[in-house]
Every structure is written in C-alpha cells, then in structure tokens.
ZADO-1210 file (C-alpha; in nm, 4 decimals, padded with zeros to 6 digits):
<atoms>
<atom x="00.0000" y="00.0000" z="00.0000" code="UNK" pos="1"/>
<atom x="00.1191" y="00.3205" z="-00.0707" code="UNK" pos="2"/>
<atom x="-00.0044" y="00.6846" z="00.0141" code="UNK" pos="3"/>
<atom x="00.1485" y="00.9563" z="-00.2315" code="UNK" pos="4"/>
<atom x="00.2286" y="01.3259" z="-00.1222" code="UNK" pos="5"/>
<atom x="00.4968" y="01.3802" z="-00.3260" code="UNK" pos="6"/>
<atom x="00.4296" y="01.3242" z="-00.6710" code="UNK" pos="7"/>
<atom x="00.6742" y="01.4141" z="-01.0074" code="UNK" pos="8"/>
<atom x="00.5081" y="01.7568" z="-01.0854" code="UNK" pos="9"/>
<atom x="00.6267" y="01.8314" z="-00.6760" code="UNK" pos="10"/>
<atom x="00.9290" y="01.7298" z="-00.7220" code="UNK" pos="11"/>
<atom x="01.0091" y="01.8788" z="-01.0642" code="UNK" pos="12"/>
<atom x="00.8402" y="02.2314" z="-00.8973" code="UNK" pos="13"/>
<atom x="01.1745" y="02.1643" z="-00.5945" code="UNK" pos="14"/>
<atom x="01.4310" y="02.1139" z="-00.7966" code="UNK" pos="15"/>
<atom x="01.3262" y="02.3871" z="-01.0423" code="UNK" pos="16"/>
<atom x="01.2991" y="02.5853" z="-00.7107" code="UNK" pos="17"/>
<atom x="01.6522" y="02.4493" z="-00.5537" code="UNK" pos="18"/>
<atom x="01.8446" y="02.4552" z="-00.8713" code="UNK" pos="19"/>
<atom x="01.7510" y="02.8444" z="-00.9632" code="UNK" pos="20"/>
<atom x="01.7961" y="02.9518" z="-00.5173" code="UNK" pos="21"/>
<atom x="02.1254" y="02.7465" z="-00.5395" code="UNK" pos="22"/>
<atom x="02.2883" y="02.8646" z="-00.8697" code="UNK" pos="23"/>
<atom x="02.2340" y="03.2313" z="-00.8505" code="UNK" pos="24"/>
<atom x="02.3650" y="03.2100" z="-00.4742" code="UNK" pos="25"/>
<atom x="02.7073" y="03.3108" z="-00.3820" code="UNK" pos="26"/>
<atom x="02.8943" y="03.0870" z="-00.2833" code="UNK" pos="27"/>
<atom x="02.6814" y="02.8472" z="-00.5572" code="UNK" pos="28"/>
<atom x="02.5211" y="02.5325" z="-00.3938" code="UNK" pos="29"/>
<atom x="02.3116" y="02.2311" z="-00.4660" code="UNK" pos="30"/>
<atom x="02.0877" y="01.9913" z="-00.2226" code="UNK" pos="31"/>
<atom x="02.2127" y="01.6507" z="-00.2024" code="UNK" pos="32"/>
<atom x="01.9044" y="01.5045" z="-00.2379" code="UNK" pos="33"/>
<atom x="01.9275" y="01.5466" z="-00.6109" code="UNK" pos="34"/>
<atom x="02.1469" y="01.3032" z="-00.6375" code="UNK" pos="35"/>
<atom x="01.8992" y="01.0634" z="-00.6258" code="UNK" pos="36"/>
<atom x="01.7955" y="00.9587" z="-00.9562" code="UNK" pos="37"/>
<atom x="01.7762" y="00.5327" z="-01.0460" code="UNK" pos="38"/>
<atom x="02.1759" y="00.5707" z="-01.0723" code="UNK" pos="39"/>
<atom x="02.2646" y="00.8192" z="-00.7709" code="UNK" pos="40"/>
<atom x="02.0857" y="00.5347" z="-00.5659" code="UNK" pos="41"/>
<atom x="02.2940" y="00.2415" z="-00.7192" code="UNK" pos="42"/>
<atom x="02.6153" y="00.4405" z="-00.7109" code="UNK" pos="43"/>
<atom x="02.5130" y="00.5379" z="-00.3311" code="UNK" pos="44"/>
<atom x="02.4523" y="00.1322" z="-00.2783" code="UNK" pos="45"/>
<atom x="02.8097" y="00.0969" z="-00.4134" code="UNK" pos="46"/>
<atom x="02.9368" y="00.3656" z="-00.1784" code="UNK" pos="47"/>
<atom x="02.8474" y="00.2081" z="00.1002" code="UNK" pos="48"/>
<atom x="03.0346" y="-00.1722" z="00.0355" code="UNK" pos="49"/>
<atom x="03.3761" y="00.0557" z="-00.0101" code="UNK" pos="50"/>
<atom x="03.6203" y="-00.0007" z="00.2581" code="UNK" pos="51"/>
<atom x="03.6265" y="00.3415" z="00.3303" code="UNK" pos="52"/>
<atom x="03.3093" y="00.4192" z="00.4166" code="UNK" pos="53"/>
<atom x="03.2535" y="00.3037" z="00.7576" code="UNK" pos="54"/>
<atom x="02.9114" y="00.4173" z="00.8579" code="UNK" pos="55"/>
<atom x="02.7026" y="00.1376" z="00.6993" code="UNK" pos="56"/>
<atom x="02.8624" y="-00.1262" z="00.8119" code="UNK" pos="57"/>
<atom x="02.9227" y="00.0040" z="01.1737" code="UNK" pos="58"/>
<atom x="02.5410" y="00.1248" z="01.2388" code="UNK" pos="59"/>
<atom x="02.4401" y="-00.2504" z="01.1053" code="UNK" pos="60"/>
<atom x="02.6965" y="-00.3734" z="01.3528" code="UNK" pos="61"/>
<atom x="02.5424" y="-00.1370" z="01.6437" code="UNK" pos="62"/>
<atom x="02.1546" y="-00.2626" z="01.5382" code="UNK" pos="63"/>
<atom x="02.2436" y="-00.6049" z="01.5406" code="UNK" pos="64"/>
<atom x="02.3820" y="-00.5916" z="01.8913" code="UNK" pos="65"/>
<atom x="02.0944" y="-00.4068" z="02.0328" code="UNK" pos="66"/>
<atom x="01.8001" y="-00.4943" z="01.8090" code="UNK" pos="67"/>
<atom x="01.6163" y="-00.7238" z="02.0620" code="UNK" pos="68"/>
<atom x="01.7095" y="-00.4432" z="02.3650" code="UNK" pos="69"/>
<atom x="01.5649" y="-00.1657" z="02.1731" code="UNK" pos="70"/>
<atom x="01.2155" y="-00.4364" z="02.1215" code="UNK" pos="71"/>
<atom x="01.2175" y="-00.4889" z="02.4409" code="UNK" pos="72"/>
<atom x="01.2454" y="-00.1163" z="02.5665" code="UNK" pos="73"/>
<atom x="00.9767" y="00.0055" z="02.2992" code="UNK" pos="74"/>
<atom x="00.7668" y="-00.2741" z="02.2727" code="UNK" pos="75"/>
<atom x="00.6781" y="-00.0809" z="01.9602" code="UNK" pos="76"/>
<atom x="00.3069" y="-00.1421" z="01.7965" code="UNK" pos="77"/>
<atom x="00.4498" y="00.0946" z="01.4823" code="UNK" pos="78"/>
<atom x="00.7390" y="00.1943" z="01.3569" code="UNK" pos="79"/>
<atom x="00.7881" y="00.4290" z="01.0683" code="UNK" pos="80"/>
<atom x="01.0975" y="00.4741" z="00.9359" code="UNK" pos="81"/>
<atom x="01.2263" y="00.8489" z="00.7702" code="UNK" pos="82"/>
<atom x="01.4160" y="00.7770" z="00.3913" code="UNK" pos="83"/>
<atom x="01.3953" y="00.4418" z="00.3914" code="UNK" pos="84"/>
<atom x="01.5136" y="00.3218" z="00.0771" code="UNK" pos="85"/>
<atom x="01.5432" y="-00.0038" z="00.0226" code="UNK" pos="86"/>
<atom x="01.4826" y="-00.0744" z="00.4599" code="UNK" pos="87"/>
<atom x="01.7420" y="-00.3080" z="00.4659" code="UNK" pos="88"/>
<atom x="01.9320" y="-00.2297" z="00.8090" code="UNK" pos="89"/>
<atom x="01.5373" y="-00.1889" z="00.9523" code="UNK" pos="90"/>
<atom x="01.4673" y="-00.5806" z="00.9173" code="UNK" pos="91"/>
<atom x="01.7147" y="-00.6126" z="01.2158" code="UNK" pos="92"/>
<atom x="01.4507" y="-00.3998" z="01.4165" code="UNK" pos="93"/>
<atom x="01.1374" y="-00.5502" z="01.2482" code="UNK" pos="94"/>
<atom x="01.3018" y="-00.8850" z="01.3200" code="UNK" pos="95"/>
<atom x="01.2899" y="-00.7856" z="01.6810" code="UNK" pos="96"/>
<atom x="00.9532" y="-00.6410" z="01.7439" code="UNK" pos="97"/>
<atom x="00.7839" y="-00.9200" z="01.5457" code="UNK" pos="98"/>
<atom x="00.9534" y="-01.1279" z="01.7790" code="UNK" pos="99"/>
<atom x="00.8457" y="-00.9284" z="02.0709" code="UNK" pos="100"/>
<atom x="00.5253" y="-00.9867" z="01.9464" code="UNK" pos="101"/>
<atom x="00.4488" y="-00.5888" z="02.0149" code="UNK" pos="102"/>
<atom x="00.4279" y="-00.4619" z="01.6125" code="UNK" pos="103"/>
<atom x="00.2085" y="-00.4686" z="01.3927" code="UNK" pos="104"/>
<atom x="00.2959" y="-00.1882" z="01.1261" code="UNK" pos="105"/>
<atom x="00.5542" y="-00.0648" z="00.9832" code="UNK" pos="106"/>
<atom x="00.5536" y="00.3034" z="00.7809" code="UNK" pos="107"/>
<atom x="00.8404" y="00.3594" z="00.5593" code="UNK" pos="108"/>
<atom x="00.8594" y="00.7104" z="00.4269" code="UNK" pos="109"/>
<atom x="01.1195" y="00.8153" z="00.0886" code="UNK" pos="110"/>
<atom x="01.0504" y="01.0695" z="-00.1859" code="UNK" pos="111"/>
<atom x="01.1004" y="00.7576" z="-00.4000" code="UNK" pos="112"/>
<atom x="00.7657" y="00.6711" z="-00.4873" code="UNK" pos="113"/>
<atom x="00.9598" y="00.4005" z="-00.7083" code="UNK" pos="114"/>
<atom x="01.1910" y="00.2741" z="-00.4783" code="UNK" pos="115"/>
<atom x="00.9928" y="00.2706" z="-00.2089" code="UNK" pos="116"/>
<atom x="00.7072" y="00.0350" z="-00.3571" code="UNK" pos="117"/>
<atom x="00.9771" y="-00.2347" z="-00.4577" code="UNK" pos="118"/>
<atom x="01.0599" y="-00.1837" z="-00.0628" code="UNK" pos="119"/>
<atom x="00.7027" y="-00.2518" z="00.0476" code="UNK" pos="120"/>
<atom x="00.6467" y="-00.5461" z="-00.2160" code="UNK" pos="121"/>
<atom x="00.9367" y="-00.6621" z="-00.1011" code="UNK" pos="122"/>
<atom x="00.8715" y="-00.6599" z="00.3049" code="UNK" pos="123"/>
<atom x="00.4538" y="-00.7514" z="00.2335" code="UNK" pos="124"/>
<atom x="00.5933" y="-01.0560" z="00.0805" code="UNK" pos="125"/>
<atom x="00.8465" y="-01.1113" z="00.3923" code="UNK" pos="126"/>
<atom x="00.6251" y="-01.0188" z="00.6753" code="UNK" pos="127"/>
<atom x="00.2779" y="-01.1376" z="00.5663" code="UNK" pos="128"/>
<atom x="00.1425" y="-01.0519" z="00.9149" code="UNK" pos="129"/>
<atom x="00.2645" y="-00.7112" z="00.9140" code="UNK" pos="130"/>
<atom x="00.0616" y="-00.3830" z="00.7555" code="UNK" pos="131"/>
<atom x="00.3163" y="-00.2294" z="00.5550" code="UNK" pos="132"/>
<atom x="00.1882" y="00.1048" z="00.4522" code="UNK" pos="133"/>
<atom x="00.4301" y="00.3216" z="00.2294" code="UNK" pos="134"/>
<atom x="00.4329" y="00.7223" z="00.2332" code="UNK" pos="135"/>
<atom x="00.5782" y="00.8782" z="-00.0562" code="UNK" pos="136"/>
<atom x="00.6946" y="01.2298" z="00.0641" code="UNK" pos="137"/>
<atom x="00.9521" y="01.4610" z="00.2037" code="UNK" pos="138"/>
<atom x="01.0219" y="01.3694" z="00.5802" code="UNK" pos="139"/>
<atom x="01.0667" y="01.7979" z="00.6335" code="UNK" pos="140"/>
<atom x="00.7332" y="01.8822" z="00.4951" code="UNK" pos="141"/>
<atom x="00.5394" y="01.5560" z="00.4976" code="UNK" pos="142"/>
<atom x="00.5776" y="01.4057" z="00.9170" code="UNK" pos="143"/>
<atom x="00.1744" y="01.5085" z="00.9386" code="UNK" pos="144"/>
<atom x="00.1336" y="01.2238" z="00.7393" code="UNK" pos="145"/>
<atom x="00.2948" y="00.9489" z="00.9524" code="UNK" pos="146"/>
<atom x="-00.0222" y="00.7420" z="01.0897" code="UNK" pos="147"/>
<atom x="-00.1655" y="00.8500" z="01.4315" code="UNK" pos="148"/>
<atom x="-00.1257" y="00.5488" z="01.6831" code="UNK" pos="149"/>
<atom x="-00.0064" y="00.4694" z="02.0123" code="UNK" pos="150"/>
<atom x="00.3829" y="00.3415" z="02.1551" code="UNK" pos="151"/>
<atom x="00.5374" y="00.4675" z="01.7677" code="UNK" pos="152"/>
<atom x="00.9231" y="00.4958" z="01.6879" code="UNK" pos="153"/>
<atom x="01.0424" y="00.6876" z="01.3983" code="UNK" pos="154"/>
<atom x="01.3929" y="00.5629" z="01.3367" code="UNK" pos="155"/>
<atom x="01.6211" y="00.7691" z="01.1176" code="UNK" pos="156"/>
<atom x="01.9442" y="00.6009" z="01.0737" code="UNK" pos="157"/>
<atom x="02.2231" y="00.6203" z="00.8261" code="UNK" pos="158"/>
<atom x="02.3239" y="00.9504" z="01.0112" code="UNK" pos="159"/>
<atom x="02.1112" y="01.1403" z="00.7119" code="UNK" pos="160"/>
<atom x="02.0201" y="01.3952" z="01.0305" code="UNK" pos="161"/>
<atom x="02.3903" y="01.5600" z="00.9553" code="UNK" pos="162"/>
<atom x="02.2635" y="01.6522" z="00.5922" code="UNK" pos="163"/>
<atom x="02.1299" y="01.9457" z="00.7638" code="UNK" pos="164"/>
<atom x="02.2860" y="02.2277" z="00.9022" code="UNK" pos="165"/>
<atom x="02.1995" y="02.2907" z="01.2328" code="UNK" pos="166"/>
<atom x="01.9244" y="02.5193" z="01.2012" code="UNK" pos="167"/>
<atom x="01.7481" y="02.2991" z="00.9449" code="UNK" pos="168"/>
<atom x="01.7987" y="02.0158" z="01.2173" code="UNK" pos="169"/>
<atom x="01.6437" y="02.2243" z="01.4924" code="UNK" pos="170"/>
<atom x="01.3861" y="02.2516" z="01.2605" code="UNK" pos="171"/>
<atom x="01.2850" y="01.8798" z="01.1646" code="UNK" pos="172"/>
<atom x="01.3183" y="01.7854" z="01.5294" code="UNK" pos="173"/>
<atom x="01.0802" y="02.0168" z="01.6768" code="UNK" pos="174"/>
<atom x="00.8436" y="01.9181" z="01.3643" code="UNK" pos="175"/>
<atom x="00.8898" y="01.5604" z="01.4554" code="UNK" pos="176"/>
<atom x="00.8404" y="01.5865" z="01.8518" code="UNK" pos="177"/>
<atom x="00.5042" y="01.7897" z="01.7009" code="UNK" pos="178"/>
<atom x="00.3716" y="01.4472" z="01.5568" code="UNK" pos="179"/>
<atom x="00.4632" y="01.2520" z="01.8616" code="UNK" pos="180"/>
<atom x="00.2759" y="01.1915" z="02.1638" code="UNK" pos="181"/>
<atom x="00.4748" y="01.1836" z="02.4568" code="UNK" pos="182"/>
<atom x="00.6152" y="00.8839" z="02.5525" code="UNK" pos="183"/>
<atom x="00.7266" y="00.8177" z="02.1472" code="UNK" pos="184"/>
<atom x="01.0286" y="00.7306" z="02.0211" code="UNK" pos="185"/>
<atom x="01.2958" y="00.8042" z="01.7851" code="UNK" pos="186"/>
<atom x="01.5961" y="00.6097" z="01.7130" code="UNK" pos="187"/>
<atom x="01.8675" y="00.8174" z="01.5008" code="UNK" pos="188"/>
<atom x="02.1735" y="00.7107" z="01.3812" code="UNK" pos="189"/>
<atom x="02.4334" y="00.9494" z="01.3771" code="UNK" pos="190"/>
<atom x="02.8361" y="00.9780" z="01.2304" code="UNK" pos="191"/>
<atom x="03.0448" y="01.0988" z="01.5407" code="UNK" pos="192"/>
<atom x="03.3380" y="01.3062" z="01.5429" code="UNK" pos="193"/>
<atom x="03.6797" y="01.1568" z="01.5034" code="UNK" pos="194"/>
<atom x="04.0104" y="01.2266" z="01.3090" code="UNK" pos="195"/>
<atom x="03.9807" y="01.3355" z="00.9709" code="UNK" pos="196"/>
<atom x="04.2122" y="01.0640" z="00.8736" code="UNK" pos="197"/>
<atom x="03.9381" y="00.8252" z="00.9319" code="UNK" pos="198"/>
<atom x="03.6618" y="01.0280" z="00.8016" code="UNK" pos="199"/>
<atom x="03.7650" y="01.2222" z="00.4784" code="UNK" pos="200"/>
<atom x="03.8377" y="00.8812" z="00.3359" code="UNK" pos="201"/>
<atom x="03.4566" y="00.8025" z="00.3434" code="UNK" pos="202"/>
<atom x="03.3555" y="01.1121" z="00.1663" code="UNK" pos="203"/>
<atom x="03.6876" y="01.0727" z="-00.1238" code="UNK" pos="204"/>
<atom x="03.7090" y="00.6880" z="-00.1709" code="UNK" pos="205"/>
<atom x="04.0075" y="00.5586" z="-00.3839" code="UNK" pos="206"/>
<atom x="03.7901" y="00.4317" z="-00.6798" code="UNK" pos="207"/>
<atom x="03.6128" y="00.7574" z="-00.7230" code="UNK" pos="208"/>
<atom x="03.2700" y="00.5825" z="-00.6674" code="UNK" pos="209"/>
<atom x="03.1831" y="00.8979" z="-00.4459" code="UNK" pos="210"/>
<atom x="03.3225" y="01.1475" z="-00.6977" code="UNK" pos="211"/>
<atom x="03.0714" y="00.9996" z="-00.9603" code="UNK" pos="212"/>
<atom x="02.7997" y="01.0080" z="-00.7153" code="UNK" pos="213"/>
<atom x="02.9028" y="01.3678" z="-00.6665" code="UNK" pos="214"/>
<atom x="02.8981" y="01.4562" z="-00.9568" code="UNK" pos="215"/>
<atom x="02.5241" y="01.2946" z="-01.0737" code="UNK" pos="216"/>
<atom x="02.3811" y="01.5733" z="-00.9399" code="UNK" pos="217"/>
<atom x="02.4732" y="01.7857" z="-01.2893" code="UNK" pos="218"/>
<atom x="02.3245" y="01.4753" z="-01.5062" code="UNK" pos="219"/>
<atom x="01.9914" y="01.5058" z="-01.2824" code="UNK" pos="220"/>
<atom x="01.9895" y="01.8723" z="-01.3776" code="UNK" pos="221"/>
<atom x="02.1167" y="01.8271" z="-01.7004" code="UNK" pos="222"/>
<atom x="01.8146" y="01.5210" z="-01.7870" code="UNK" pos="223"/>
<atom x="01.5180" y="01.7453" z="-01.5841" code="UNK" pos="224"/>
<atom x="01.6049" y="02.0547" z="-01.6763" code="UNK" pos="225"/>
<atom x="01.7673" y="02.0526" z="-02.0133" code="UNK" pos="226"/>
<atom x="02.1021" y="02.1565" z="-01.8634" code="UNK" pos="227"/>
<atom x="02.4201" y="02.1680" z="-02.0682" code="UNK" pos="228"/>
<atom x="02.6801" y="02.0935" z="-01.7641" code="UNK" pos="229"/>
<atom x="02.9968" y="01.9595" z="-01.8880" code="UNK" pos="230"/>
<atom x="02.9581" y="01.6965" z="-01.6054" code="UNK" pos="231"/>
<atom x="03.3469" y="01.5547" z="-01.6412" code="UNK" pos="232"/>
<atom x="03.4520" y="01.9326" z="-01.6257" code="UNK" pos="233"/>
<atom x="03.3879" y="01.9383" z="-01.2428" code="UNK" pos="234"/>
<atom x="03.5604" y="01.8060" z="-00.9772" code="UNK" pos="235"/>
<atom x="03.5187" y="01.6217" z="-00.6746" code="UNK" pos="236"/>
<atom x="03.6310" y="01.7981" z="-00.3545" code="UNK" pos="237"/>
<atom x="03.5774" y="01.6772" z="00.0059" code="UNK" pos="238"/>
<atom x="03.7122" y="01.8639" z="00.3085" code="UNK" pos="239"/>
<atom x="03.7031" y="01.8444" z="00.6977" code="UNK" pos="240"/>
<atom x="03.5804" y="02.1918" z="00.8639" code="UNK" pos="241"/>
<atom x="03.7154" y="02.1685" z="01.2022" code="UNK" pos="242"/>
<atom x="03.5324" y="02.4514" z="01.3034" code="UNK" pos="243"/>
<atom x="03.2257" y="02.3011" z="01.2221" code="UNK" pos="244"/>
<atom x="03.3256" y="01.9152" z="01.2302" code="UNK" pos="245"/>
<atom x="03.1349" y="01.8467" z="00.9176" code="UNK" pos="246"/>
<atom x="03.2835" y="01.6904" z="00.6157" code="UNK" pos="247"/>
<atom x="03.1450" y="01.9506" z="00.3017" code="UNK" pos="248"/>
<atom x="03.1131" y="01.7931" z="-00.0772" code="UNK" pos="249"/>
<atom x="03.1711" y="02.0397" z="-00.3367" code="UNK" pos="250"/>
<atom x="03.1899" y="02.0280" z="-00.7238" code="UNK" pos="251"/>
<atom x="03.5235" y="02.2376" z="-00.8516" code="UNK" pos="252"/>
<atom x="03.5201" y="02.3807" z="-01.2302" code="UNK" pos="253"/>
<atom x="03.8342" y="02.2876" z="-01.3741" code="UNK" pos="254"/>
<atom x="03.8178" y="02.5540" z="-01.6024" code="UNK" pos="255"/>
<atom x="03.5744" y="02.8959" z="-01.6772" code="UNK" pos="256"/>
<atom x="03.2622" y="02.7535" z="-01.8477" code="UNK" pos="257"/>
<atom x="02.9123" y="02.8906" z="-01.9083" code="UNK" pos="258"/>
<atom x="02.6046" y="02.6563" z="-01.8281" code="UNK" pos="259"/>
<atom x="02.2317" y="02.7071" z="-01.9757" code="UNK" pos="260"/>
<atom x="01.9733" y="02.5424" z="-01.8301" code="UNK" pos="261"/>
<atom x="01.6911" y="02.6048" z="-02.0886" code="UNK" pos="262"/>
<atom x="01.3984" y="02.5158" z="-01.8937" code="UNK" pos="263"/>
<atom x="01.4931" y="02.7234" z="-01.6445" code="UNK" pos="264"/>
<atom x="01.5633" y="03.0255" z="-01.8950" code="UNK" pos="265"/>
<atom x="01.8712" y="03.0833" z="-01.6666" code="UNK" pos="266"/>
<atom x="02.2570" y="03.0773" z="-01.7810" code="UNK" pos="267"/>
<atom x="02.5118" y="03.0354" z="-01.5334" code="UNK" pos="268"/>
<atom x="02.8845" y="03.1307" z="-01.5287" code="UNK" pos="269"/>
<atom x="03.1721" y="02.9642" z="-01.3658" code="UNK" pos="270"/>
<atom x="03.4866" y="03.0729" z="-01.3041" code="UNK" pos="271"/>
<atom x="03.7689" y="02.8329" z="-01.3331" code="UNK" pos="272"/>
<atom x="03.8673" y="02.6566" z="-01.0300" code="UNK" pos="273"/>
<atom x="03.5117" y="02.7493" z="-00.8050" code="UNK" pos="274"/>
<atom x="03.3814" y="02.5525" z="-00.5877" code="UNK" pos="275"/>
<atom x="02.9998" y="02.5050" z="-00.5402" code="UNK" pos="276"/>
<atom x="02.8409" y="02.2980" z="-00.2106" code="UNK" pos="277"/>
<atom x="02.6459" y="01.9644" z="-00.2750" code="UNK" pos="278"/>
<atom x="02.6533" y="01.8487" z="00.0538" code="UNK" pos="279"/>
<atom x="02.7519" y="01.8758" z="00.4098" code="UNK" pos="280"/>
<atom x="02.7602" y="01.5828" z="00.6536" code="UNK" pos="281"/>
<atom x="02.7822" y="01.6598" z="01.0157" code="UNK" pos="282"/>
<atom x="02.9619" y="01.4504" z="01.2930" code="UNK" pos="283"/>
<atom x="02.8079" y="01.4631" z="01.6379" code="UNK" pos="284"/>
<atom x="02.9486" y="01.4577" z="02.0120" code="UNK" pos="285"/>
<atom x="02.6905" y="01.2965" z="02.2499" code="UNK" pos="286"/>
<atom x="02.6519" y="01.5707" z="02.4604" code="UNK" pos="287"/>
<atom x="02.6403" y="01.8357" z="02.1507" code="UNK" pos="288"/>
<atom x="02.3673" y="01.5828" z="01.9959" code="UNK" pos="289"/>
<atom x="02.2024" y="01.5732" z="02.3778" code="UNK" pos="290"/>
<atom x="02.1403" y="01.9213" z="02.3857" code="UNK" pos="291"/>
<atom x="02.0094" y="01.9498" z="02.0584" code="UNK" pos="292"/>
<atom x="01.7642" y="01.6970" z="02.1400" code="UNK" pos="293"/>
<atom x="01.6669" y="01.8273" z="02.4882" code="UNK" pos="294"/>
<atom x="01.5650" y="02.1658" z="02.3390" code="UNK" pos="295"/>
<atom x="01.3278" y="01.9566" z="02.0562" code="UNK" pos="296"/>
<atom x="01.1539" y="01.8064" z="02.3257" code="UNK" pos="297"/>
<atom x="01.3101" y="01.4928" z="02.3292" code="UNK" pos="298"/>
<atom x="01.5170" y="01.2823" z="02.6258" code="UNK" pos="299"/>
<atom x="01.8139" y="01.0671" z="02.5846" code="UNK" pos="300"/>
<atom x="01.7599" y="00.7041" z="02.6835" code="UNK" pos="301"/>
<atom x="01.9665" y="00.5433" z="02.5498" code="UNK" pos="302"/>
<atom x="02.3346" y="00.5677" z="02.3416" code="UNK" pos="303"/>
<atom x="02.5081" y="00.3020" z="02.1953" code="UNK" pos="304"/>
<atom x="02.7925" y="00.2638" z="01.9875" code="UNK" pos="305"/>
<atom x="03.0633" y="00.0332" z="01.8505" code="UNK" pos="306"/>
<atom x="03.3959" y="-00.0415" z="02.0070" code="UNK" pos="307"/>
<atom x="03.5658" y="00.2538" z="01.7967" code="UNK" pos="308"/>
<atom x="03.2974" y="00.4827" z="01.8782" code="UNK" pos="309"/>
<atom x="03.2849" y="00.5551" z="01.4936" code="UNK" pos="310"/>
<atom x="02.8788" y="00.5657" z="01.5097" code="UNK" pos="311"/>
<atom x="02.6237" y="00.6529" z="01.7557" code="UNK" pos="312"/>
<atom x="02.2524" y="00.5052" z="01.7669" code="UNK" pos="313"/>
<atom x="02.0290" y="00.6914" z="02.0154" code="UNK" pos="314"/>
<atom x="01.7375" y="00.6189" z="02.1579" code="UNK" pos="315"/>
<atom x="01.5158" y="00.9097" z="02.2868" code="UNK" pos="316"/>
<atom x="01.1654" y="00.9625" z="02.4546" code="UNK" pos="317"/>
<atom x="00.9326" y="01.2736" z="02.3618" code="UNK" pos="318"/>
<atom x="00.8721" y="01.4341" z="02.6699" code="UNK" pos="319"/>
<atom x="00.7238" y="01.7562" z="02.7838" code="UNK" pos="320"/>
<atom x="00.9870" y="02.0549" z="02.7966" code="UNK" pos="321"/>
<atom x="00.9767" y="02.2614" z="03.1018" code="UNK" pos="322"/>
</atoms>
C-alpha cells in the first residue's frame, strides 16, 4: 500500500525551485538530495560496500547488537521509518519487534515513490502478518502524514540527520516531537566526530565511486532541466571543517565555463577553479547531539555505539519541555 504526497510535478516544482535559489547564490550550492535519480541510488549502494566508508557497516553492527534491547524497551506497535530506501538495516529492528510480538505496522517514508514500492512489495511478501503502509513524501514537509497510533518509533538512521545544518535540524526535530505523543520514540543514527584521517576517506574513496555520485547531481539537472553541464569538467572535492566538524562535498570547475539550463531560462557562469556545495555531513558529540535533542523536546535514553565509537545510535523519549 502506498499513500502519495509527493508526486513528479512536486518534485520537478523543488528542484526547479533548488536549482535556480542554489545557482544564482554566492557561494553556488546544490541539495544533495538530487542526487537521487535510479543511478545516484545504485552508485550510493556501491558507496556504502567501499572499505572506506565506515558508517554502513558500523550502524548494522550497532543494530544487530541491540536490536532485541531496543524491542524490548519500545515494545513498539508501529514503527515508521524516515528515507527508507530499500529498509534493509530496519529488518534487524522488524526482526525484533515481530519477535516481541508488540508490532504490527511498519511506515516507511522516501521521496522515491519508485523505490519505495519495490521496498514494500518486497517486506509484504516477507512479513505477511505485518501492515506495511508506504508514504511517498519529504520527511521535512510531509511528518503530518505518519499514521496517528499509540507506543510509535520513527527511526532515522544512516546519520542522514547531519545533511542538515543545524538550524534545518532544529527545525525537523521540533516538527517531529510535534507528531509525537509523549512517551514516542525516535531512534537516530548518527556519524560521530573523530580524526579526519578516518573520516575524509569516506567522503573521497580511492575508486572515485563517491566522486561519480558527486557529480550525478549535474546529469539530474542536465536530464530534468535541459542543462548543458559539462559533467566531467567538475571536480570532486571533500574537506574536513574543524570549526564546524562536518565533512562539506563540493563540485570544482576545472576551467571557466558557461552553463544554460533552458527550462529554467537561466545561464550560469563559472569561473575556473570554483567551488559550489552539494553536501555537508555533520559529525556529532553525544553531549552536543544531547542538547540538541533536549531543546526539541526529546530525552536521551539510550546511546550506543561500537567499540571505535565511529557511530552513535540513540534512543530518545518525547517528553514535555519545562
């Protein structure tokens, strides 16, 4: 089953929307969600088998180890889960509750209206006993449309929360905590700090898998919008910003070029050698995420990690703020 709030005229009305905001800024930038088209998402999939790229493979890790302690703390009846995509690591969780014997729905929400019903065929089939009900739509516009209930947790792992900039994330939280009754949950999954040795790695892999997914982003605009972007002209740059321990992705022109983008009606210049955003990714401390948390309206339970402390997976309670 799927319910659709987000359907292709939306989406070509944001990126029409992003792509004009971001390209006549200064600095230029562009949201990482575009990325996303059928190959973003397989070169993504790739991304996260590298070596390099750690957060995958230690959040699984975390979730495996606590799966059946988070079921038994919840005793969840729903759980929804924010970008789901394909809601692979989530069949540790829905593994658990079934077990529990507590759920009996799960809500996956993705602006892939395509990926996300090969997801729910894909679970309906698995889980015959479970309602799987689909919501195609943006998780910062579209939480009203998470099903009301009772005992829910939204879990939003992969540590997509750094995508945001901090007052975007103060933003979703206190949207979120709006949809939940007290007593909710949320389980988030979040990269934490560490050297940059570790982390820049992730973000600048040695095959260049990330610099194509980087990249994608100009043959999304180029395909939508009609776009002339010499796409090989740009590019990949990663860098740590101490100050703001977040790793930013940004496109460089190798040399001065000027891009039309006809159904935009808008032609943009570039000098040679500038750099435009595509993405930031923030790491977290616990007591920096804490706060952050505690002024959304929600309480930290519960934090677990891995051995490393590469990863953190939190479990918080809505609550009332004082």
């Amino acid at each position: 089953m799927l319910e659709i709030h987000l359907d292709e005229d939306d989406i070509d009305r944001e990126l029409r929307a992003d792509v004009r905001t971001g390209l006549t800024a200064t600095p230029k930038w562009l949201p990482p969600k575009w990325f996303y088209d059928a190959r973003g998402s397989e070169l993504f999939e790739k991304i996260t088998r590298l070596p390099e790229y750690y957060p995958t493979r230690t959040e699984r890790s975390i979730l495996a180890e606590r799966a059946t302690e988070f079921a038994r703390i919840t005793e969840a009846k729903t759980l929804v889960e924010l970008g789901s995509g394909s809601s692979e690591k989530t069949r540790l969780l829905l593994d658990a509750l079934l077990h529990r014997g507590t759920l009996g729905a799960f809500v996956p929400l993705d602006v892939s209206g395509a990926a996300l019903e090969e997801a729910v065929y894909g679970l309906t089939a698995d889980y015959p006993g479970l309602v799987v009900r689909g919501v195609v739509g943006d998780m910062t516009r579209h939480l009203q449309h998470i099903p009301e209930g009772d005992n829910r947790v939204v879990a939003f792992l992969g540590g997509t929360i750094g995508n945001l900039v901090p007052a975007e994330r103060a933003t979703f939280l206190s949207a979120l905590r709006g949809v939940l009754h007290e007593g909710e949950w949320l389980l988030l999954g979040t990269d934490l700090v560490k050297d940059p040795a570790i982390v820049v790695p992730a973000y600048d892999d040695a095959a260049g898998v990330t610099a194509d997914f980087n990249r994608n982003v100009l043959r999304v605009i180029n395909q939508r919008l009609a776009a002339d972007f010499d796409v090989d002209a740009f590019a990949h740059v990663a860098l740590w910003d101490a100050e703001r321990e977040w790793i930013e992705m940004r496109l460089r022109a190798g040399s001065a070029q000027r891009v039309h983008i006809r159904e935009l009606g808008l032609t943009v210049d570039f000098a040679a050698g500038e750099e435009m955003r595509t993405e930031i990714s923030a790491k977290f401390r616990r007591d920096g995420l804490e706060a952050e948390l505690a002024r959304a309206g929600f309480a930290l339970r519960h934090w677990w990690t891995d051995p490393a402390e590469l990863f953190g997976v939190s479990l918080v309670q809505a609550v009332t703020v004082a």
